[in-house]
Structure formats: structure tokens, C-alpha cells
C-alpha positions as CSV (number, residue, x, y, z in Angstrom):
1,X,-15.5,3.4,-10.2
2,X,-11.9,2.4,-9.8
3,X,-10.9,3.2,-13.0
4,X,-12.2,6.5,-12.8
5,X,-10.7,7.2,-9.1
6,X,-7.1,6.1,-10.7
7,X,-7.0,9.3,-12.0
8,X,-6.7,10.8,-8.9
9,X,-4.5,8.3,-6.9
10,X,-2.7,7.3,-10.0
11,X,-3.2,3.5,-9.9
12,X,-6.1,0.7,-9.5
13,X,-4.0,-0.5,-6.9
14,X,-3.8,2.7,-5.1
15,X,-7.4,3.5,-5.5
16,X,-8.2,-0.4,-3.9
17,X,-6.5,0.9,-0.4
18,X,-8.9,3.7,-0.5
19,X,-11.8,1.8,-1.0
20,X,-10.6,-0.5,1.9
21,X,-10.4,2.4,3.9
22,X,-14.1,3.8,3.0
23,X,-15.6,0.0,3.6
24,X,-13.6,0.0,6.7
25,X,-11.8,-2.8,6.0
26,X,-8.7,-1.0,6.8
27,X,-7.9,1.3,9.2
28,X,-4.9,3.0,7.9
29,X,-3.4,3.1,4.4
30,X,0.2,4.0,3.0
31,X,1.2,5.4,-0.4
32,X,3.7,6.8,-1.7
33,X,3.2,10.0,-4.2
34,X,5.0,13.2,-5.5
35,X,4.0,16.9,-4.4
36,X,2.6,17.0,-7.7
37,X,0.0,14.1,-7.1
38,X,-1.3,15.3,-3.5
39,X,-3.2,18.7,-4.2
40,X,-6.2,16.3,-5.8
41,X,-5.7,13.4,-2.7
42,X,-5.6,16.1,-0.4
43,X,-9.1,17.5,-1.7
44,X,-10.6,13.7,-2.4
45,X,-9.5,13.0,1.3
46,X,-11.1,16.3,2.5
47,X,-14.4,15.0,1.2
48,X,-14.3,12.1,2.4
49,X,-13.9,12.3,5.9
50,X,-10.0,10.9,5.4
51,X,-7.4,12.5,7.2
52,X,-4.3,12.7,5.4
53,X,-0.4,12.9,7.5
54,X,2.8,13.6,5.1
55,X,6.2,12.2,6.0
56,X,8.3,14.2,7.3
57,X,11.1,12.9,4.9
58,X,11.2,12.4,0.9
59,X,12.2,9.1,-0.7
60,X,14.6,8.8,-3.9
61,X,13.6,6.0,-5.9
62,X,16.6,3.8,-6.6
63,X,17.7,3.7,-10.5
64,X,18.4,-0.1,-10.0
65,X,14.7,-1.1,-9.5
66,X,12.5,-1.0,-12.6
67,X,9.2,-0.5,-13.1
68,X,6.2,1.0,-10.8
69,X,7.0,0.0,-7.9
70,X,10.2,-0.3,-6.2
71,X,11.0,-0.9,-2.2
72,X,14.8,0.4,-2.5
73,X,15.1,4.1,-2.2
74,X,16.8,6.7,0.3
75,X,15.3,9.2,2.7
76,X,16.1,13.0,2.3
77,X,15.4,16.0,4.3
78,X,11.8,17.2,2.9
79,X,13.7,20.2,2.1
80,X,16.2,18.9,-0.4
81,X,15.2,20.4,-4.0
82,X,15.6,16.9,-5.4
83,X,12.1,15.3,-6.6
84,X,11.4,12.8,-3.8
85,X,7.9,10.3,-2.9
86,X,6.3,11.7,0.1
87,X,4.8,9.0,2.0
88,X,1.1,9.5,3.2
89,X,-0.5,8.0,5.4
90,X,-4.9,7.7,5.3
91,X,-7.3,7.1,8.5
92,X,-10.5,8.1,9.1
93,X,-8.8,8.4,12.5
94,X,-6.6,11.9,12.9
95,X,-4.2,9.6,15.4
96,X,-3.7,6.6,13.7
97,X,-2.5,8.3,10.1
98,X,-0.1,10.5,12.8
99,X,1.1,6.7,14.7
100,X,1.2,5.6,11.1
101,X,4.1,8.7,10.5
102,X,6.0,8.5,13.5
103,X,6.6,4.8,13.4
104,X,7.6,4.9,9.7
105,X,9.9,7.9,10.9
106,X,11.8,5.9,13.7
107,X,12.0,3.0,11.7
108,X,9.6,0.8,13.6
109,X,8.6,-1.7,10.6
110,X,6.7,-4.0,13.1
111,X,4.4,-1.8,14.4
112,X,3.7,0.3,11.6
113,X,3.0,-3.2,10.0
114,X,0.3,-4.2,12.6
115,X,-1.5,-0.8,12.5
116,X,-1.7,-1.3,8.3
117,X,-3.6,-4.5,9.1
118,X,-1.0,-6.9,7.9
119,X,-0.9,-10.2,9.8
120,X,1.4,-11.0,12.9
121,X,3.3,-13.6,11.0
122,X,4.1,-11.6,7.8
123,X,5.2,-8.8,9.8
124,X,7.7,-10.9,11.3
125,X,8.6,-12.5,7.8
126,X,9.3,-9.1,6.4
127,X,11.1,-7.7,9.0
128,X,13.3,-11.0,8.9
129,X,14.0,-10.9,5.4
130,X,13.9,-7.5,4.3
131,X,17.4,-5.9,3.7
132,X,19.3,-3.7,1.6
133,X,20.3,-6.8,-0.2
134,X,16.9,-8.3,-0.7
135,X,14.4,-5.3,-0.8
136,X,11.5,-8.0,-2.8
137,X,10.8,-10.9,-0.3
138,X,8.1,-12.2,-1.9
139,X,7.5,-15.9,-2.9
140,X,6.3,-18.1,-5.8
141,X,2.7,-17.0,-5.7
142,X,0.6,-20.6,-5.5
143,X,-2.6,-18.7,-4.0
144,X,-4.5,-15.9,-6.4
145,X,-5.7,-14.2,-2.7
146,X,-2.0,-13.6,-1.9
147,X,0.0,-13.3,-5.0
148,X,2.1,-10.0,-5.2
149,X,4.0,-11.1,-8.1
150,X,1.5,-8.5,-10.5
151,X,1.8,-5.7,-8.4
152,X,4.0,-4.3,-11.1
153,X,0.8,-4.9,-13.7
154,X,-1.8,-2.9,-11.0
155,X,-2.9,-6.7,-9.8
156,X,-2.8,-7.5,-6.5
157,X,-5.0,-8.0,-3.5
158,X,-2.9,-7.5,-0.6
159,X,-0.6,-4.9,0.2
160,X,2.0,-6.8,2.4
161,X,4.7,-9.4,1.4
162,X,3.1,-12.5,3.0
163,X,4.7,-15.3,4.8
164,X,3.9,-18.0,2.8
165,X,1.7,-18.2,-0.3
166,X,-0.5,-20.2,1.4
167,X,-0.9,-18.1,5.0
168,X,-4.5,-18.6,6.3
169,X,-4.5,-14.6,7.5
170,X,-3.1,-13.3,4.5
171,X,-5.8,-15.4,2.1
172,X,-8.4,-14.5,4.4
173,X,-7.6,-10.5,3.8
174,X,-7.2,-11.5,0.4
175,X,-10.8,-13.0,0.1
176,X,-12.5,-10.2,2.1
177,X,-11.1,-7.6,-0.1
178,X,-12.0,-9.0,-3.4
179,X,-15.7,-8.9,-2.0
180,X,-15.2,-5.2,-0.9
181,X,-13.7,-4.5,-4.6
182,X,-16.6,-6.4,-5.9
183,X,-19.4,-5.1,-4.1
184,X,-18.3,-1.4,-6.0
185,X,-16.6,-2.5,-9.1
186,X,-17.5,-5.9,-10.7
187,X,-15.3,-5.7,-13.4
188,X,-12.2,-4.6,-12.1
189,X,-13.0,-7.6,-9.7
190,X,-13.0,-9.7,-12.6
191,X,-10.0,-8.2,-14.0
192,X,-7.8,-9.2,-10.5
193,X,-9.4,-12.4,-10.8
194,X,-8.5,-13.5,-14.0
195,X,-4.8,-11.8,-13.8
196,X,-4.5,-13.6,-10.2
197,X,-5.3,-17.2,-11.1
């Protein structure tokens, strides 16, 4: 199932949010795609009961990062004819995608943190240590339920930079979402497993 839905949201990764979101296991999800991507998420969300809110902004990708994913980029008018990431933001609540939005738009990291789910502490790490300077604040995984260090292979659990490798809240999201992705997809399960350890 989560291969197959990849083709729609473009990664395994992506398509483990959504599934959170459908198990209610989260109540509001964040991605990043092109105006290309969203014609078939908009649709897939409109079937689903998901309500979908579009930044009102673009993001330029910084040329210095490499890979799929990258946290350093610039904000542009949604106007500008450059090819920008629009951010979305995915509730089966109408008013928690929009709260999603507007604290993104006024730069308001530590509640936009708590309404994605991510623990009290890690929202506090990250918006210690994040900066223009260090845009990857993630530590030497020890702990398969919070290691972010395969993010860039579509492995990874959690979707927040957690305060410690070893942080009881961010393990215990960790946990409950490899028994969400299990329950619909043993193998891919088995795939973050094994790539995780």
C-alpha cells in the first residue's frame, strides 16, 4: 500500500504522514511539494476526508544542500515565476491545516511544532539549535525509533529532529507509528526496521 501511494505523494516517507493522519495518529501533517505534484494530493485528499491549506509563500531549495531533502531554502512571493515547494498542510480538521499555515507564516516554529505532534522538549531543542548556520540538528542516531539519519534513503519513523536519541516521547511516537505502518503494510515495516537498526 505504501509503495503504491508513493506515487502520488512522491515518497514512502511522505505517504507514512498520510497514513498517520488516516489512523489518527496525527492531527496535522506538513510537506513540502511543487504545483506540479498537488493536482493528484489535492484529489487523494478530497477523497479522503483530508483538508488540504497551501502556503501562502514558495520555498527555493538551497543549491548547497544535497539530496531529497534539505531544511535550507528562501521564501518567495507565491507569485514569483521561479519554481518554488509550496508547503501544505493535512487535517481532517479544516482549522488546524489553516493554524498549521499561519503559524508557519509568522514564523512561529514552537507552536507549529506542538500542533504537528512533536514533543515539548524537541520543539525547544530545534528551536535552540536550528539556524542559518546549522539547518541539520540531528544527532548520532543510537535508537532505531528515533533515527533521522536515513531520511535521505525514505527511512525514518519520526518526522521531527529529536532531542536526544534516546528521548522517551520521541521513541514512544516512534514505536506507535511502526505499529500504525505495520498494521497496513508489513513489509515496508520490515524494510524501516531492518534500515533503522
Amino acid at each position: 500500500m505504501i509503495k503504491k501511494l508513493s506515487y502520488i505523494f512522491g515518497s514512502k516517507t511522505k505517504v507514512q504522514e498520510i497514513v498517520l493522519l488516516l489512523h489518527n495518529a496525527k492531527e496535522v501533517v506538513r510537506q513540502g511539494f511543487y504545483q506540479h505534484e498537488l493536482e493528484k494530493i489535492e484529489k487523494f485528499c478530497e477523497e479522503n476526508g483530508i483538508h488540504l491549506v497551501k502556503s501562502e509563500f514558495k520555498v527555493l531549495i538551497s543549491d548547497e544542500e544535497t539530496g531529497n531533502y534539505s531544511n535550507k531554502g528562501i521564501r518567495i512571493d507565491k507569485k514569483d515565476k521561479r519554481e518554488g515547494m509550496y508547503f501544505v498542510y493535512l487535517s481532517k480538521s479544516e482549522q488546524k491545516a489553516l493554524l498549521a499555515a499561519y503559524y508557519e507564516l509568522i514564523n512561529n516554529d514552537k507552536d507549529l511544532g506542538r500542533l504537528l505532534g512533536y514533543p515539548q522538549c524537541c520543539v525547544e531543542f530545534f528551536c535552540n539549535n536550528f539556524s542559518e548556520d546549522n539547518t541539520n540538528p540531528k544527532l548520532t542516531p543510537t535508537n532505531l525509533f528515533t533515527n533521522i539519519s536515513k531520511r535521505e534513503e525514505d527511512n525514518v519513523l519520526i518526522s521531527h529532529f529529536p532531542c536526544s536519541s534516546d528521548c522517551i516521547r520521541s521513541v514512544k511516537i516512534g514505536k506507535k507509528n511502526l505499529e500504525i505502518i505495520a498494521s497496513v503494510d508489513g513489509s515496508r515495516a520490515r524494510e524501516l526496521f531492518n534500515s533503522l537498526n
